[in-house]
C-alpha atoms as a printed R data frame, in Angstrom:
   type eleno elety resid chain resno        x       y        z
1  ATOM     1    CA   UNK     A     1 -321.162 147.260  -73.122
2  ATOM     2    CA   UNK     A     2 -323.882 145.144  -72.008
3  ATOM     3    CA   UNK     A     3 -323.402 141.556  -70.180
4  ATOM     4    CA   UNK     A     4 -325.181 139.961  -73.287
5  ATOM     5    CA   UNK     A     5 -322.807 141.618  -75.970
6  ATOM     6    CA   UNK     A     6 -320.139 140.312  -74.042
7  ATOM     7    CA   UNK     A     7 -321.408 136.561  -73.525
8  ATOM     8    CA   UNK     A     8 -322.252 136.326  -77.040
9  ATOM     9    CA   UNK     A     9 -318.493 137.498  -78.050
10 ATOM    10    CA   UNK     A    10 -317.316 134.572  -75.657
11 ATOM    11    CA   UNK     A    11 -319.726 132.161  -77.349
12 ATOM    12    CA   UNK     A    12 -318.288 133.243  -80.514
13 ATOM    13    CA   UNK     A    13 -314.722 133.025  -79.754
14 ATOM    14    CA   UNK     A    14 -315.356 129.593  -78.530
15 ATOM    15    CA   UNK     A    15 -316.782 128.393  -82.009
16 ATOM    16    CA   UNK     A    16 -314.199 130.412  -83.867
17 ATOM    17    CA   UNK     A    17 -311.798 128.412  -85.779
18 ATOM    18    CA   UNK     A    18 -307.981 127.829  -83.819
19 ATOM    19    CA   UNK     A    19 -306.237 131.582  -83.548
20 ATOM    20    CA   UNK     A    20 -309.619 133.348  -84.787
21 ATOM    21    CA   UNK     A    21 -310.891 135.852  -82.190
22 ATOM    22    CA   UNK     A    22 -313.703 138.671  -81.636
23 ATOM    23    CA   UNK     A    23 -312.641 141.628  -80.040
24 ATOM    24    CA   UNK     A    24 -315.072 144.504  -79.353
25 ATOM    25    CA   UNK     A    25 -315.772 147.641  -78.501
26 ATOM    26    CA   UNK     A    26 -318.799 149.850  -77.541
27 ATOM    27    CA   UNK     A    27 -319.706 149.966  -81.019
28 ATOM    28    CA   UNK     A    28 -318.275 147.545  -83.253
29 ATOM    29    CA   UNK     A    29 -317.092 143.622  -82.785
30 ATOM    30    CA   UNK     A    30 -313.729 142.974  -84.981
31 ATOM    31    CA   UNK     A    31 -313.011 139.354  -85.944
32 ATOM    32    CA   UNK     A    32 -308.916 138.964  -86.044
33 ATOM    33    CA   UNK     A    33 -307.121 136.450  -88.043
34 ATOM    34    CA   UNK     A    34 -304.767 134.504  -85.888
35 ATOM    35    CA   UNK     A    35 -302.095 137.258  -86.850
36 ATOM    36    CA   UNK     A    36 -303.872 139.807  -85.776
37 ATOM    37    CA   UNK     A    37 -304.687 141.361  -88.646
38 ATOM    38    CA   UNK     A    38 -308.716 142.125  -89.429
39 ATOM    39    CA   UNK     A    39 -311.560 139.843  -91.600
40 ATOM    40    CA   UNK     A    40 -314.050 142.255  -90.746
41 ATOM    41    CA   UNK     A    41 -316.368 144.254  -88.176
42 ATOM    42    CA   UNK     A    42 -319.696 143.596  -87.130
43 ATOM    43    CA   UNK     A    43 -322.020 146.149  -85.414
44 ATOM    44    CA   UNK     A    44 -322.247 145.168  -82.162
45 ATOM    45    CA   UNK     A    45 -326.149 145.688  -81.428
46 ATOM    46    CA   UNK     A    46 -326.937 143.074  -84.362
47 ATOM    47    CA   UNK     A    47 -323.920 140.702  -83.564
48 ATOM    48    CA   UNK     A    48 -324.799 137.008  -84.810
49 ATOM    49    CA   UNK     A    49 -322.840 134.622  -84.362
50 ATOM    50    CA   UNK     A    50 -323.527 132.301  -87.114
51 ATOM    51    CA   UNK     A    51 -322.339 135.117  -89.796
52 ATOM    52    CA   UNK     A    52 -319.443 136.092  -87.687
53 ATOM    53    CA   UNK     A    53 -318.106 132.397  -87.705
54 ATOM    54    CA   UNK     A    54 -319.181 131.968  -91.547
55 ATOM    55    CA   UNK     A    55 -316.921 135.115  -92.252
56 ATOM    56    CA   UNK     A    56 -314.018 132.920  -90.398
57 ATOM    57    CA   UNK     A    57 -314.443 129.937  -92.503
58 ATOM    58    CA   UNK     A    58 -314.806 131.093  -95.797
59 ATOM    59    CA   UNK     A    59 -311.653 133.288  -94.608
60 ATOM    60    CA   UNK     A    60 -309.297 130.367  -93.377
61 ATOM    61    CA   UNK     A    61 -310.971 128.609  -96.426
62 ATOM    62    CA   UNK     A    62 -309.396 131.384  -98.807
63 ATOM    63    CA   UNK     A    63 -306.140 131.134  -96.836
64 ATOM    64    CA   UNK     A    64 -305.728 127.164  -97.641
65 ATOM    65    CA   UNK     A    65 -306.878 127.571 -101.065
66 ATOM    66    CA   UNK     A    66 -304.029 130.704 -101.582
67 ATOM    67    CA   UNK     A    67 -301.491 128.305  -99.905
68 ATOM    68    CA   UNK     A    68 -302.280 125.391 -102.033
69 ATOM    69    CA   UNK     A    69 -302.441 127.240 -105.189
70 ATOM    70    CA   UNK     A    70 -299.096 128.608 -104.628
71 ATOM    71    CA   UNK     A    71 -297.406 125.326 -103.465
72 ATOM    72    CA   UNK     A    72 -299.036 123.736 -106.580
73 ATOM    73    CA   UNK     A    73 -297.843 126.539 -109.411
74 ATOM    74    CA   UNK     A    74 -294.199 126.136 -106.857
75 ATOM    75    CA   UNK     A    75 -294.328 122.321 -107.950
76 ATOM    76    CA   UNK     A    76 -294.949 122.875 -111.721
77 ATOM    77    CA   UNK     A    77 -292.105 125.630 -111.745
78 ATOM    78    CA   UNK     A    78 -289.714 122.357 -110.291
79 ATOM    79    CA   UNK     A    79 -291.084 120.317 -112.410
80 ATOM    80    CA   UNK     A    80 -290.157 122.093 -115.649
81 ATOM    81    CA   UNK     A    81 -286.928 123.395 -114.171
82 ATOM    82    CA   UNK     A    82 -285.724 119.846 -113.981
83 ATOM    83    CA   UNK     A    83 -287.230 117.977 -116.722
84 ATOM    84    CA   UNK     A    84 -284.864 116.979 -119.447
């Protein structure tokens, strides 16, 4: 892999959002969750960075807006579980 490839995939991790991180290989960057598991892969001769970090956003967006969904139908299940 090229010096660039690499530079750019430590300017990425860099803007990545906390845990997020680009690994790569020759062919293919892979953007990790904090977890480890995989949001997606990128060829790595057209990496860009911008659409790389948008993917981690909207990701970590979609993981808060799971989390709060769930919390809030949790809530409503207490709430009707002790109403009288």
């Amino acid at each position: 892999m090229s010096g660039l490839l690499v530079l750019k995939a430590h300017k990425v991790n860099k803007m990545l959002p906390l845990g997020y991180r680009v690994d790569h290989d020759p062919d293919v960057a892979v953007l990790r969750r904090p977890d480890g598991t995989v949001v997606g892969y990128f060829p790595i001769w057209s990496m860009n960075p911008e659409r790389i970090l948008r993917e981690a956003e909207l990701d970590l967006a979609s993981a808060h807006l799971a989390n709060s969904s769930r919390l809030l139908s949790h809530r409503r299940f207490i709430g009707r579980r002790f109403r009288t």
